[in-house]
N, C-alpha and C positions, 0 to 999 in steps of 0.2 A: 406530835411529840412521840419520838421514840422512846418503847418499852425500854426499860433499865438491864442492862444484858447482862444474865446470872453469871458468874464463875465459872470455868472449864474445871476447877477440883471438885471433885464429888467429896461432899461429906458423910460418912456411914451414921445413919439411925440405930437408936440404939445405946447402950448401957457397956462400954468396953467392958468385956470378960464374961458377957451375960452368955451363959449355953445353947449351945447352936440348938436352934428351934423355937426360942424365944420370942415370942412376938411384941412390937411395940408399933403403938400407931403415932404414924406421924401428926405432928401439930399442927401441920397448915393443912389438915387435911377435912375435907368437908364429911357432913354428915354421912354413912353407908344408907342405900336403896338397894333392892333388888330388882330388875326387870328383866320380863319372861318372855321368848319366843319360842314356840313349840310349834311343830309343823308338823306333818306328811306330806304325800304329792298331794290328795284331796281335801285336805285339813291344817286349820292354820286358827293360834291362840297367840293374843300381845296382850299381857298386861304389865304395868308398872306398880311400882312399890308394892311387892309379895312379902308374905312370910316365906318362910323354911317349911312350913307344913303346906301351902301355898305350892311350892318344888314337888315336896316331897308325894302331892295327889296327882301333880302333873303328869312326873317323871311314867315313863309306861306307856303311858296311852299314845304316847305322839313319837315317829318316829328318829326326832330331832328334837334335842331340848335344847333351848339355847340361854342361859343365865349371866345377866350381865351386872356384875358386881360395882359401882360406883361409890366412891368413899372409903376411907379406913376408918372411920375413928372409932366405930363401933367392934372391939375386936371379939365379945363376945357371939356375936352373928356371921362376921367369917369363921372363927374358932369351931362354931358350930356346921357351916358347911363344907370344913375342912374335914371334919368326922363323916358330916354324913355320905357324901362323894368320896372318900376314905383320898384325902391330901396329903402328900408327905410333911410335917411339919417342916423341917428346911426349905421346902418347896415353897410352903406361906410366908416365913421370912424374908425368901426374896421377893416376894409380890409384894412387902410392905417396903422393903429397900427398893428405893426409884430408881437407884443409877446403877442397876444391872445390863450387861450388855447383851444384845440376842444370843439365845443362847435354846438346844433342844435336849429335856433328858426325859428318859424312861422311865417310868417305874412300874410297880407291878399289874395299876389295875389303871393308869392312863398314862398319858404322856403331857410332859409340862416344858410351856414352850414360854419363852417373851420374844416379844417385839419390840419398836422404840417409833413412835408415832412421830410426825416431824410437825411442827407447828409454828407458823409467819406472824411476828406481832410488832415489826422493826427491825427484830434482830431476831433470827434461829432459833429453834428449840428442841427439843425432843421428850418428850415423856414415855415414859414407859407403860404398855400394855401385856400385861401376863395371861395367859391361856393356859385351861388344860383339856386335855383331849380324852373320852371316855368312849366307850362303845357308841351311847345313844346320845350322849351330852356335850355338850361345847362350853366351859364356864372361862369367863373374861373380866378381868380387876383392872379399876380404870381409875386412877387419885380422883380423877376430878371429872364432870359430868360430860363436857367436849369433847367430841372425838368424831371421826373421819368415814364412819363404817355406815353412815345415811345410806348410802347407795347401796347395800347387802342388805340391810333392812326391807328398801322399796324392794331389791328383788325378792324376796321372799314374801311381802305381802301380794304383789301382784304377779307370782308365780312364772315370773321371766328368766329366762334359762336354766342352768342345771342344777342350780342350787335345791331345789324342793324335790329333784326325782333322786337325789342322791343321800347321802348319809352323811353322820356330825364330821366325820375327817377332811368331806370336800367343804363343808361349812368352817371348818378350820381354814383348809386353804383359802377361802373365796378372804376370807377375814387378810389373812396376809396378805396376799393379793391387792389388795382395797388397800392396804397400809403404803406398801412400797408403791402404788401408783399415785397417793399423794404428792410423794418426792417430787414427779415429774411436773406439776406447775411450780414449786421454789426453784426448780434447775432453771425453770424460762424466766422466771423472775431476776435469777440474780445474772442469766446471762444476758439481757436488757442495759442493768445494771453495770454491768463489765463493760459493751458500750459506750453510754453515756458515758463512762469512766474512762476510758477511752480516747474517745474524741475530741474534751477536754482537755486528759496529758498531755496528750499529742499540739494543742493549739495553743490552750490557755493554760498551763500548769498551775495549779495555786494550792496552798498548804490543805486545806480542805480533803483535798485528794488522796492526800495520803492518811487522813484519819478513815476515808471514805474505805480505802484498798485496806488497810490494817481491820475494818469490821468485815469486808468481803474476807477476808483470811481467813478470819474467826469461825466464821458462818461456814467455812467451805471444809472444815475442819470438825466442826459439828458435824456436820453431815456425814464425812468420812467413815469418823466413831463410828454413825448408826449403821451406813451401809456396806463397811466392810463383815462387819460379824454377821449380818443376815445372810452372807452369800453361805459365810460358813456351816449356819444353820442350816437352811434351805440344802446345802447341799448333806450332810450327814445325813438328815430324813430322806434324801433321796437314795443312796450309795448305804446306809444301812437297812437292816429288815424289820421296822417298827411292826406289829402284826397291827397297830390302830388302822394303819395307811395303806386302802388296798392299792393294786399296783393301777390302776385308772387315776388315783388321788393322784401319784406318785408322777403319771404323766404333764399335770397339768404343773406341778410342783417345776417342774423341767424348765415351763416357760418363767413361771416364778426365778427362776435361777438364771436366767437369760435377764428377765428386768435389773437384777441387780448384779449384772455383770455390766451391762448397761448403763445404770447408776455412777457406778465405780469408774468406769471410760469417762464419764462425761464430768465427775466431783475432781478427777484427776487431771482433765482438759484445766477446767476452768482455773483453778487451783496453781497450775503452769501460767496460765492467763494472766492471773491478778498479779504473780510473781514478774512475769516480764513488765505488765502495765509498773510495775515501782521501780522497778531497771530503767521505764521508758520515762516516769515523771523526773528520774535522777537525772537522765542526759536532756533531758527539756531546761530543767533547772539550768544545769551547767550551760547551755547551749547558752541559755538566757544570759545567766551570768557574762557568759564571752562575751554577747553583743554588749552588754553594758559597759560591760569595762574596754571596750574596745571604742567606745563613743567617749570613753571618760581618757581614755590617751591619748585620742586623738588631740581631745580639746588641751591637754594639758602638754599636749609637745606644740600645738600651734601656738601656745600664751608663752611660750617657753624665751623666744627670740623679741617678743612683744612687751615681756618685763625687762628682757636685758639692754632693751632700746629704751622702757623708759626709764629704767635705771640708770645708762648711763648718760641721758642728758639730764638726768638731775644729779647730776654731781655739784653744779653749781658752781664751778672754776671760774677765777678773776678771768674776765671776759678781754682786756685790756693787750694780754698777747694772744699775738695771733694763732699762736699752740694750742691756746686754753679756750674750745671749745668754739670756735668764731660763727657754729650756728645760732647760739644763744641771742648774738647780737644783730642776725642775719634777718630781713624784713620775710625773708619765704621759708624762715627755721624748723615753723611749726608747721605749716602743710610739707616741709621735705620731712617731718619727723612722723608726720601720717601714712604719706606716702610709701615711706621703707617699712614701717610696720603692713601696709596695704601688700606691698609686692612682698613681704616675706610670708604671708598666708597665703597667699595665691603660689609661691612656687613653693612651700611646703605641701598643699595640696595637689600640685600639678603632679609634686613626688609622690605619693603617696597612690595620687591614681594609677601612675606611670609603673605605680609596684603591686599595686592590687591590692593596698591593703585596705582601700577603701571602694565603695562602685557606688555609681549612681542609682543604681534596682535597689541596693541596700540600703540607701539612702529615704529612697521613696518608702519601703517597707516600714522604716522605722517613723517614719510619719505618722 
């Protein structure tokens, strides 16, 4: 059973006319948790559901804090991490507004990043991941507790690559990183998908197909949205001078910017793909149509001289002159009247072969 696929309109949260800064938490949003990763290269703390004061002992001792926000509903508890990490209020309104697109801005004591996580459930999705970037801190707001970033986790517990010898900016990238290489197994999924889809048009065209290509559209269009703006992003952080980002962060950011240039090649390929596949299922159709009605002319011009023959011996004319029909009264009337109908299917089809409008391969096929 495929999930019910939301809306392409985003609708804004929120109170129209309420003052920029305002925060409101969304409704369908699960209860807020805190959970803590704090590290050095030789030191490493995880715990789940912290306090604020919980952060606030942390913060210092480890050279990496990493704060991973889950939930709005609670908005006195981000309100208050907003203060204490000193947040731009605007900045937490859009971490509560879901349908912001990637986007990087600065401000004075971090930098505040989103991302758009991509998620398979039948149909496409994307949710939104908001970041901010501090000297020692990494903090991350996530609506709902699911998300993609397992693998940055284990590397930091099990102190595997660079993540633990470096600082919260490469802990930002590795985070991005992690997000836009989810992309890469939906891109092999739906082009499987395209395939199948595919081979079908091409063979057996049936209406299905085209509800199938109109959610491939959809899906491939979701996708777009998300990874057209991270290229944008990804590239501003690179090409301007954030002082968060030293310039080794900056390097690896580079290949981040290659992934989703990457991305964008291949949502674009496929995109073209599904467009031609419904160009292709259109001339299958019509092809189909032709053969059909090309089987339905034939039969109806060969019945054509079949009814005018039995038409006209049944007119039923006095039989008595010899003008007026003298097969009626003829002992071989009716085998001469089978036999003219016989030889005029046989040399309407002799014509017919003789013109190509019919063959005998095509014959066999439609078998």
């Amino acid at each position: 059973m495929l999930k019910h696929r939301k809306s392409l309109t985003f609708r804004r949260r929120g109170e129209r006319g309420a003052e920029a800064g305002t925060l409101t938490a969304p409704l369908e949003s699960v209860a807020t948790s805190l959970n803590v990763i704090a590290y050095s290269q030789g030191q490493l703390i995880e715990k789940s559901d912290v306090t604020l004061e919980d952060i606030v002992e942390l913060r210092g001792k480890y050279k990496v804090l990493w704060v991973n926000v889950v939930g709005y509903r609670d908005l006195h508890t981000i309100e208050n991490i907003g203060r204490y990490f000193d947040l731009h209020g605007l900045a937490l309104e859009d971490v509560l507004n879901g349908h912001q697109r990637p986007k990087c801005e600065e401000f004075e004591k971090n930098i505040f990043l989103i991302s758009r996580m991509v998620e398979l459930g039948g149909h496409i999705d994307t949710k939104q991941v908001s970041m901010f970037l501090g000297e020692d801190y990494v903090l991350t707001f996530q609506e709902f507790p699911v998300d993609c970033l397992d693998p940055v986790r284990k590397r930091i517990r099990e102190s595997r690559g660079a993540t633990r010898r470096n600082g919260a900016d490469y802990l930002c990238y590795a985070i991005l990183d992690t997000i836009l290489d989810d992309y890469f197994p939906v891109l092999e999924e739906i082009s499987d998908r395209l395939a199948s889809i595919e081979n079908h048009v091409i063979s057996h065209p049936r209406q299905k197909h085209v509800r199938q290509l109109h959610d491939m559209k959809r899906d491939l269009l979701v996708l777009r949205r998300s990874v057209w703006p991270h290229r944008e992003m990804i590239n501003s952080i690179i090409r301007e001078e954030h002082s968060l980002f030293s310039d080794s962060t900056r390097l690896y950011l580079r290949d981040g910017y290659d992934h989703t240039v990457q991305l964008m090649d291949i949502v674009e390929i496929y995109r073209e793909v599904a467009s031609g596949l419904s160009d292709v299922y259109i001339s299958s159709m019509s092809a189909k149509m032709n053969d059909i009605m090309k089987v339905l002319t034939v039969i109806a011009t060969v019945f054509m001289p079949l009814s005018f023959i039995v038409g006209l011996y049944g007119m039923n004319f006095d039989t008595k002159s010899p003008w007026n029909m003298p097969e009626l009264s003829w002992r071989f009337g009716y085998l001469w009247s089978l036999g003219l109908m016989a030889a005029s299917v046989a040399g309407m089809s002799w014509y017919f072969y003789r013109k190509k409008w019919i063959d005998l391969a095509w014959l066999t096929r439609r078998k």
